[in-house]
Backbone as a ProteinNet text record, in pm:
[ID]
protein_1_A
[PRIMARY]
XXXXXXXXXXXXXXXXXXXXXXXXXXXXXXXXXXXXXXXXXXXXXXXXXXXXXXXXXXXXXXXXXXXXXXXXXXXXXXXXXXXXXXXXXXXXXXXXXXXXXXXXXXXXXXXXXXXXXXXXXXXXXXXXXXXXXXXXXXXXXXXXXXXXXXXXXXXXXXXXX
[TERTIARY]
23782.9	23878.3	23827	23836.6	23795.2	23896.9	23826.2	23921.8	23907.7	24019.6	24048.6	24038.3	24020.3	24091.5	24172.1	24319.3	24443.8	24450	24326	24314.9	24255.9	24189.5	24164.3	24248.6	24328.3	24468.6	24553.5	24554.8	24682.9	24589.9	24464.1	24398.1	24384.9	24387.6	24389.3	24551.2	24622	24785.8	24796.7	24792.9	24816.7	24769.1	24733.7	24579.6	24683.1	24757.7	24826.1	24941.5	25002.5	25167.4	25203	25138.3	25155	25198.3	25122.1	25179.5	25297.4	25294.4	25454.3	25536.3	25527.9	25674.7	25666.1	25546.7	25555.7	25630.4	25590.7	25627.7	25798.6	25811.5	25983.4	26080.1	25998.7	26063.7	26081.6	25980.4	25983.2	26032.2	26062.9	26153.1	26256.3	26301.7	26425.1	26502.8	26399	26416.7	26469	26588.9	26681.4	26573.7	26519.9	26445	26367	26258.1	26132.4	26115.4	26118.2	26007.4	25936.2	25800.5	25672.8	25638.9	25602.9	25473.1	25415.9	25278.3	25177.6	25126.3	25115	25069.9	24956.2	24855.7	24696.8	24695.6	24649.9	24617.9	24737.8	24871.8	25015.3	25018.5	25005.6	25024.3	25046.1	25108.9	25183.4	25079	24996.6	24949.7	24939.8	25084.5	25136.9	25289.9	25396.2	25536.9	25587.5	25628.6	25700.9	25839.3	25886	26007.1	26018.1	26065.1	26083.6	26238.2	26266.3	26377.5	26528.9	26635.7	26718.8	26804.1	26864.7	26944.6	27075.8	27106.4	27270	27209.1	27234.9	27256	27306.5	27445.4	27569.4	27528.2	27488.6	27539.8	27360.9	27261.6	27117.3	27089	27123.8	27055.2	26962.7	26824.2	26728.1	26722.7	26653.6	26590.9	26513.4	26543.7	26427.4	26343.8	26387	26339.5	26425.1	26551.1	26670	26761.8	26688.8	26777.6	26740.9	26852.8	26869.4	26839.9	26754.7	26732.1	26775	26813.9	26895.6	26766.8	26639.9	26563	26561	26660.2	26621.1	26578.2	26488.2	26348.8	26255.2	26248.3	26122.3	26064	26155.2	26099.7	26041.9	26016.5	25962.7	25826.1	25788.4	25643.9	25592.6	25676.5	25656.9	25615.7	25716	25709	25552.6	25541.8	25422.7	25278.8	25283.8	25124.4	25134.6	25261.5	25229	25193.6	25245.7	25183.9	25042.1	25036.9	24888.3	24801.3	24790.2	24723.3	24696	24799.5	24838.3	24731.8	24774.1	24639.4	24504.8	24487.4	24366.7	24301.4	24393.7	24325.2	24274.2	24332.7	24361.9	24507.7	24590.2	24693.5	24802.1	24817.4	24907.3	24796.3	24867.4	24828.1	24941	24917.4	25025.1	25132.2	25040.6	25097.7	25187.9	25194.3	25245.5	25419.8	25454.1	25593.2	25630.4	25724.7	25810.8	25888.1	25933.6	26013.7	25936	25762.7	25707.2	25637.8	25711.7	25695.6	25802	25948.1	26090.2	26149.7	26145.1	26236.1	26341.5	26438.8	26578.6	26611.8	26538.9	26558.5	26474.8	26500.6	26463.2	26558.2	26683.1	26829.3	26823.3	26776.9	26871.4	26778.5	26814.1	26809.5	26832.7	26988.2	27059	26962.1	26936.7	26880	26716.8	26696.9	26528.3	26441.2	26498.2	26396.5	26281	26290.1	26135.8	26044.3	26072.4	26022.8	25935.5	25993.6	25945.9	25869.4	25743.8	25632.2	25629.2	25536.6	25549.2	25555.2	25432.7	25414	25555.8	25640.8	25773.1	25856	25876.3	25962.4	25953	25790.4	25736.5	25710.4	25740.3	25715.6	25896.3	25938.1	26126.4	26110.4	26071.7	26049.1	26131.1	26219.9	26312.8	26399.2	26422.4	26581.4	26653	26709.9	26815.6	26870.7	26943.4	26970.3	27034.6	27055.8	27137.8	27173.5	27176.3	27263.7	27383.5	27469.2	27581.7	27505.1	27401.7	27367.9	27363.7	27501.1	27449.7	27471.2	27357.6	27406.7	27410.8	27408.5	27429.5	27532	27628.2	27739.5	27634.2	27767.8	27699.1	27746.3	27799.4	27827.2	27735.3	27625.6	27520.5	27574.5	27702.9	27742.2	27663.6	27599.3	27491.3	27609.7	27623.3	27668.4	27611.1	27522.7	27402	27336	27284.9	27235.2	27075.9	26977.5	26855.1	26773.3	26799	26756.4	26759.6	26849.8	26890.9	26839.6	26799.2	26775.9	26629.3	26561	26441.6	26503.5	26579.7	26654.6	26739.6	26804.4	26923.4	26812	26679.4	26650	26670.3	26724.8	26738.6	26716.5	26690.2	26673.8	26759	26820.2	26919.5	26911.3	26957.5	26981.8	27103.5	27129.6	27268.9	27283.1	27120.6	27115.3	27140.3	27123.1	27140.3	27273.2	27303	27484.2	27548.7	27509.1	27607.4	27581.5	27509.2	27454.5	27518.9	27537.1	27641.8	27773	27845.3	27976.2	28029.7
10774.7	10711.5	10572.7	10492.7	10382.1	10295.1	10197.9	10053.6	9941.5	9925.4	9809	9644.9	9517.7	9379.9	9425.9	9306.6	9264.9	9213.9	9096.1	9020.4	9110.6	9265.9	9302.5	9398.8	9429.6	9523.6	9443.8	9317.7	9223.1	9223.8	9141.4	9161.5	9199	9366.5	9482.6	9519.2	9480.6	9545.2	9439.9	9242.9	9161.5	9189.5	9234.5	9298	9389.9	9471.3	9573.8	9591.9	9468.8	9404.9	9382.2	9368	9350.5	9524.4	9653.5	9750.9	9833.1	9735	9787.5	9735.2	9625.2	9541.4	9624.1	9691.5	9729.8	9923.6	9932.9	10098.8	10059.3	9964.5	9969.8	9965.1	9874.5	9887.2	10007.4	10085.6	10199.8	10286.4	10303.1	10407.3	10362.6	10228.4	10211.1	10195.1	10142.8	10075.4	10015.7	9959.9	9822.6	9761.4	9793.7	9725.8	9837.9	9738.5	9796.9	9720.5	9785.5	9700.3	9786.4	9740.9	9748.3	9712	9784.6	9694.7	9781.2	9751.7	9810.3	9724	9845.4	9805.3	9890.7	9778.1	9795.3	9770.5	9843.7	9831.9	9755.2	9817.5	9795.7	9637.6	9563.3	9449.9	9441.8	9365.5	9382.8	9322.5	9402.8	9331	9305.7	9380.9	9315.3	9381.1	9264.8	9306.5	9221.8	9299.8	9240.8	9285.6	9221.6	9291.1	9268.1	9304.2	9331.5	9373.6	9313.4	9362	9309.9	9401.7	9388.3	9464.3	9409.1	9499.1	9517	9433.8	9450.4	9399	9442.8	9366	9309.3	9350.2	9298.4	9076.8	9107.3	8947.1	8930.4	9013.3	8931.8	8852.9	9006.3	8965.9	9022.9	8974.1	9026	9135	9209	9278.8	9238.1	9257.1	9226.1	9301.7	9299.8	9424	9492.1	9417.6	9504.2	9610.2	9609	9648.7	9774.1	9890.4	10025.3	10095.9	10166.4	10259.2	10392.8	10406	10609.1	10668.9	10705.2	10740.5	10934.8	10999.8	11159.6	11195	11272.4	11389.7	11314	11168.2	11119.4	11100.4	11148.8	11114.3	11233.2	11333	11458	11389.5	11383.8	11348.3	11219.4	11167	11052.8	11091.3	11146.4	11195.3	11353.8	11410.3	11489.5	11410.8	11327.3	11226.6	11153.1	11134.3	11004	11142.3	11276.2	11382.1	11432.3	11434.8	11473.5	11349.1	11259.8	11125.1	11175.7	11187.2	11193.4	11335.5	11439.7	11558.3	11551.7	11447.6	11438.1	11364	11231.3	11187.5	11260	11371.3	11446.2	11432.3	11344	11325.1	11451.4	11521.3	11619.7	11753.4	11843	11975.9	12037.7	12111.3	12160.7	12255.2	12300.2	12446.6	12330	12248.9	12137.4	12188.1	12232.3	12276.2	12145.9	12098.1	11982.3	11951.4	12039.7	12000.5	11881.1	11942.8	11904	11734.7	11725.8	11540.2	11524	11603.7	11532.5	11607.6	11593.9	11687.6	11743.9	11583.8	11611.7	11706.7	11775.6	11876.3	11995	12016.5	12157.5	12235.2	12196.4	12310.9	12252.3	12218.7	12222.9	12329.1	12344.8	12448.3	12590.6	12572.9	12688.2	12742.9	12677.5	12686.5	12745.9	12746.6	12760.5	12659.9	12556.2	12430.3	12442.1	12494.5	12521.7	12576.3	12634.6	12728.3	12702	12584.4	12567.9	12465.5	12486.4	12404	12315.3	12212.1	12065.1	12123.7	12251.3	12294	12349	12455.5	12509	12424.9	12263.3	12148.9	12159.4	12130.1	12086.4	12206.3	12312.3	12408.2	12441.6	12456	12494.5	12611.2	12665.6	12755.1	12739.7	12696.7	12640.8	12768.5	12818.9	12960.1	12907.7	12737.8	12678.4	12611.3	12679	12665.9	12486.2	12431.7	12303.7	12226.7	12082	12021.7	11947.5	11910.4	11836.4	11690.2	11650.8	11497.2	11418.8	11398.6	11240.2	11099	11017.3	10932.1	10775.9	10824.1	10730.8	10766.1	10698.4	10755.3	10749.9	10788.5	10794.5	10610.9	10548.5	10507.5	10331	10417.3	10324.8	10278.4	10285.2	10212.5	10312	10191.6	10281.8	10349.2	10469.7	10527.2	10524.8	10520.3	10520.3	10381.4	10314.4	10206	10299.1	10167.5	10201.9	10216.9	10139.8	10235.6	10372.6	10469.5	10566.8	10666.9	10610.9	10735.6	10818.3	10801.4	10900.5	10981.5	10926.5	11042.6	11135.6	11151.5	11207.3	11257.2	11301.8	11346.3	11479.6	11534.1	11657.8	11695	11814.8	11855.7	11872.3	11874.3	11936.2	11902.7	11929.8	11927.2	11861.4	11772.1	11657.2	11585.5	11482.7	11400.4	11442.4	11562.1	11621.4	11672.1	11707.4	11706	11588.2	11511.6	11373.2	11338.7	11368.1	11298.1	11342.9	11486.8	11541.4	11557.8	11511.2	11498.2	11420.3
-10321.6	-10408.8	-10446.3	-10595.5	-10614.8	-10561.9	-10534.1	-10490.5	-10608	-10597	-10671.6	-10663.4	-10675.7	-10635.7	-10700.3	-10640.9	-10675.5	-10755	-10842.6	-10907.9	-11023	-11017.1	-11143.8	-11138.6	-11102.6	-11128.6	-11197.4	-11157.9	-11228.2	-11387.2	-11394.5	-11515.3	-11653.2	-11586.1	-11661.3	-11718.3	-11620.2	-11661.7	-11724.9	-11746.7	-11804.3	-11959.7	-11979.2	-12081.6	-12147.2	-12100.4	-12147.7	-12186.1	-12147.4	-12164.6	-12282.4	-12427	-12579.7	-12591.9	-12519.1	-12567.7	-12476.5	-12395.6	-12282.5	-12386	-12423.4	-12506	-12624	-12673.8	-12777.6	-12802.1	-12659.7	-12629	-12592.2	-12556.9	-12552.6	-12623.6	-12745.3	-12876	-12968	-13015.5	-13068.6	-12968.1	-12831.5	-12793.7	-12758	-12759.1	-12760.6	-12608.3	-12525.5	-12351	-12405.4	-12321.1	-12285.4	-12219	-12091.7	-12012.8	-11951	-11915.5	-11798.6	-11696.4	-11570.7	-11461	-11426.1	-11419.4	-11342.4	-11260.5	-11175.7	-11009.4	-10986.3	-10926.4	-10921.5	-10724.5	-10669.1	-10566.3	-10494.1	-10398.4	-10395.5	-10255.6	-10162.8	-9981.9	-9968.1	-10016.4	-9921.3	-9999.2	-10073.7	-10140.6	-10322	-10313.7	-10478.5	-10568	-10629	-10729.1	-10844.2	-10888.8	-11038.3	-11039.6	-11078.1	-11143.1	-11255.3	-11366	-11456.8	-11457.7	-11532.7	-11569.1	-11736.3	-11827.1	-11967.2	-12012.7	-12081.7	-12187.1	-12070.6	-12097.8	-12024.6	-11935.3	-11830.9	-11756.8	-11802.8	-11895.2	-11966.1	-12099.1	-12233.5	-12299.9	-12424	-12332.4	-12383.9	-12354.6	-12252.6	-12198.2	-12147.8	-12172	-12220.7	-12063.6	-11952.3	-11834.9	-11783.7	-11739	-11730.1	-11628.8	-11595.9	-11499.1	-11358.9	-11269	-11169.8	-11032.3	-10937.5	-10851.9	-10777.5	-10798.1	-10767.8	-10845.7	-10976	-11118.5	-11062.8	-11064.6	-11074.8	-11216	-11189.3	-11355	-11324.6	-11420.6	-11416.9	-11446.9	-11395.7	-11492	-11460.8	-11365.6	-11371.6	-11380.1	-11429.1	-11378.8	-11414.5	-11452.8	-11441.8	-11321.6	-11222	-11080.1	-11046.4	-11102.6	-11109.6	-11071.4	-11174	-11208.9	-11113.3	-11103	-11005.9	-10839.8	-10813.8	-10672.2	-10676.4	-10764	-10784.4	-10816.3	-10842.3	-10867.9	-10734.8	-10672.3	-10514.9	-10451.9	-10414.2	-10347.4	-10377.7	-10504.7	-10512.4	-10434.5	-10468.9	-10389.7	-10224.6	-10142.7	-10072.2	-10050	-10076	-10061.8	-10112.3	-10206.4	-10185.7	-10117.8	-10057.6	-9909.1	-9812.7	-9816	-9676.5	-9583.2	-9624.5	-9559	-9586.2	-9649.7	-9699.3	-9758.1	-9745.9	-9788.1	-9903.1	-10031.5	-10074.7	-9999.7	-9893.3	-9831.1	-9723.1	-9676.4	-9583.3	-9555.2	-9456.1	-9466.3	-9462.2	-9587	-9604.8	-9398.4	-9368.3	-9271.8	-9124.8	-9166.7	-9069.4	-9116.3	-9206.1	-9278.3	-9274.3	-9316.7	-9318.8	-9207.9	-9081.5	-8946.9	-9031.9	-9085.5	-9078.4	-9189	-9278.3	-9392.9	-9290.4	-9159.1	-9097.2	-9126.4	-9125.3	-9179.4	-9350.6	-9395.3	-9529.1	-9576.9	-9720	-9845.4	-9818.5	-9750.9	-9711.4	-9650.1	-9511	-9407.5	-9416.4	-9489.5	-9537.5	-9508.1	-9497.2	-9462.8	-9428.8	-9292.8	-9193.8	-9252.6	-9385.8	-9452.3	-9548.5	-9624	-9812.3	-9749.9	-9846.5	-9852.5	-9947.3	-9972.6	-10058.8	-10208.9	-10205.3	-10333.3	-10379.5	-10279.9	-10325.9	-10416.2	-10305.9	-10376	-10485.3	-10519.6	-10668.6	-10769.7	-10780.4	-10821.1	-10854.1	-10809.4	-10789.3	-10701.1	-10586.2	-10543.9	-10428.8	-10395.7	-10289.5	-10284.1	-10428.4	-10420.8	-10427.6	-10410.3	-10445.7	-10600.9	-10596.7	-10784.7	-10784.4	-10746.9	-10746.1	-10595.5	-10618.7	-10539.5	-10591.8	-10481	-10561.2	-10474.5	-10443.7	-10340.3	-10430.7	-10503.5	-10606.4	-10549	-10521.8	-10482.5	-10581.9	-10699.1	-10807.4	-10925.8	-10916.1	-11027.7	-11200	-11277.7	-11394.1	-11479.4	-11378.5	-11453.3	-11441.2	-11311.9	-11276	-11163.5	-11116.7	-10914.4	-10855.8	-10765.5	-10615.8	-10538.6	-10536.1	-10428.9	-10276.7	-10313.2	-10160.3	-10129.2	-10014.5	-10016.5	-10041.6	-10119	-10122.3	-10039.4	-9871.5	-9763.4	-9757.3	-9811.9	-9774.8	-9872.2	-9944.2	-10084.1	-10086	-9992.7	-9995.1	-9865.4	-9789.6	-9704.2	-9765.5	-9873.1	-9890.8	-10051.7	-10028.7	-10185.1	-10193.9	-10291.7	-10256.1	-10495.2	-10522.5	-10677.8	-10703	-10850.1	-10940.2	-11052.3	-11191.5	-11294	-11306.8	-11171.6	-11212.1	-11290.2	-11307.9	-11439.5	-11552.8	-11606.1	-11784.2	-11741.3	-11646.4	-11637.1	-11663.9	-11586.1	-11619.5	-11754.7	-11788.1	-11909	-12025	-12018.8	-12126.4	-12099.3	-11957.9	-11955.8	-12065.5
[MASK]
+++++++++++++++++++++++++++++++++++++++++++++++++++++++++++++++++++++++++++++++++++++++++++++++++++++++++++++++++++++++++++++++++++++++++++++++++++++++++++++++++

């Protein structure tokens, strides 16, 4: 894997910030934050646009984004990483990285592998685990939310209520 400095990660993304502001405009972000982090250290965050803006308040590293199945893709590129270290396998029974999902997915847990998650191969058609209303209140503290992850098609539900 290549390594990076901190100082040419910041660089390169500083370099690139005319077409973040510019990609937010033509699709129509309220706001963005970014960070980018290198051997467990932060080496670049912005924030862009806004977190309200009605009243033109910024964003920062606490701002909650609704973003729904973009975490698809998100959580599938940090796993791939992760197997191609060697630290993870696709075939990896999820339960034997998360214990506490050994009973869930109507008791299949022990069962479904990383690839299943990421694939939809679980057999579970839905969850009801929302822990963010629609109306943006944290239901869940952010400690808690890679514990309680579970799939569904809740976001395009809420979304068309």
């Amino acid at each position: 894997m290549v390594s990076y400095s901190r100082t040419n990660i910041h660089d390169a993304i500083v370099f690139l910030e005319p077409q973040m502001d510019y990609i937010c405009k033509v699709s129509g972000a309220t706001g963005l934050s970014l960070s980018v982090v290198s051997g467990g250290e932060e080496a670049y965050a912005k924030h862009l646009g806004f977190r309200d803006v009605e009243v033109q308040n910024t964003p920062d590293g606490d701002t909650t984004y609704f973003i729904g199945s973009v975490t698809k893709g998100i959580v599938a590129v940090l796993v791939g990483i992760l197997v191609e270290e060697g630290k993870l396998g696709w075939s990896t029974r999820v339960a034997s990285v998360l214990p506490e999902l050994q009973d869930a997915f109507e008791g299949r847990g022990s069962q479904i592998t990383i690839a299943d998650l990421l694939s939809h191969r679980t057999g579970v058609a839905r969850s009801d685990a929302i822990w963010i209303s629609r109306a943006g209140n944290i239901l869940l503290p952010k400690s808690e939310g890679i514990r309680t992850w579970a799939f569904g098609s809740t976001c395009h539900q809420r979304l068309q209520e």
